[in-house]
N, C-alpha and C positions, 0 to 999 in steps of 0.2 A: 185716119189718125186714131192712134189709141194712146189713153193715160192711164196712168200706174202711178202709185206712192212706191218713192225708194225712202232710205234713211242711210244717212253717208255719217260714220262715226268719228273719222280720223282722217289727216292727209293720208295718208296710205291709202284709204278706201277710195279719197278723191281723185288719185294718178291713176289706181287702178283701173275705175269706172271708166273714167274718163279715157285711156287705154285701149278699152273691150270698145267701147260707143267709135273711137278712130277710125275701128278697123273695118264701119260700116259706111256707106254711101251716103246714107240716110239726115237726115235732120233731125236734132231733139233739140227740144227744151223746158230748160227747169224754172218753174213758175214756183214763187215764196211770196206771196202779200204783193207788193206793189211793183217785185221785180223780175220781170224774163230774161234768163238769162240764156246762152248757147251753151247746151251742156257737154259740150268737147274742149270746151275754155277752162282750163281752169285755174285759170286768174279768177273770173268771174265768180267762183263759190265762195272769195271770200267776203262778197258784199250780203251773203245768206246767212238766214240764222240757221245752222247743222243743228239746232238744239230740237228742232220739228222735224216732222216726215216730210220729205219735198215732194211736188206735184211736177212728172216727167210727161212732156208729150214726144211720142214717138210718130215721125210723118214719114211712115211706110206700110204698107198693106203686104206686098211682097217676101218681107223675109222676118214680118213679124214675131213668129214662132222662134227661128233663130234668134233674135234679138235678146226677146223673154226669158229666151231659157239661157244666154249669156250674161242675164242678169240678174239671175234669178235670187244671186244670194244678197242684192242688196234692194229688193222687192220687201214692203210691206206687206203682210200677210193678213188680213183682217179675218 
C-alpha cells in the first residue's frame, strides 16, 4: 500500500480523478479527519472538506508507477 496527498480544486477535477482511478483494478481511498471514503465514488467527496490536501491510499504494488504518473497533476508536491 502507498499514500500520497492529492488536492482536488473543483468538480471537474473530481469526475476527472475519479475517471483516471475507474480505469484501474485497484482499490483507493481518500482518508479527511474521521472519514474513509472509496475514492471511485464520487458522491462520497462531498461529505470532504476540498478546502485541505486529502490523504489517498493506493492498494496496489503492481502498477503503482502507472497509477502515480496518471495522477500526477493532482499529487501534492511537498
Amino acid at each position: 500500500m502507498q499514500t500520497v496527498k492529492i488536492k482536488l480544486n473543483s468538480i471537474e477535477d473530481i469526475k476527472s480523478f475519479v475517471a483516471v482511478l475507474t480505469s484501474y483494478d485497484s482499490d483507493f481511498d481518500i482518508v479527511s479527519g474521521k472519514y474513509i471514503i472509496d475514492a471511485k465514488s464520487i458522491m462520497a467527496y462531498f461529505c470532504l472538506n476540498l478546502k485541505e490536501p486529502l490523504t489517498m491510499r493506493i492498494h496496489s504494488d503492481e502498477k503503482l508507477d502507472s497509477i502515480l504518473e496518471s495522477i500526477d497533476s493532482y499529487l501534492v508536491k511537498e
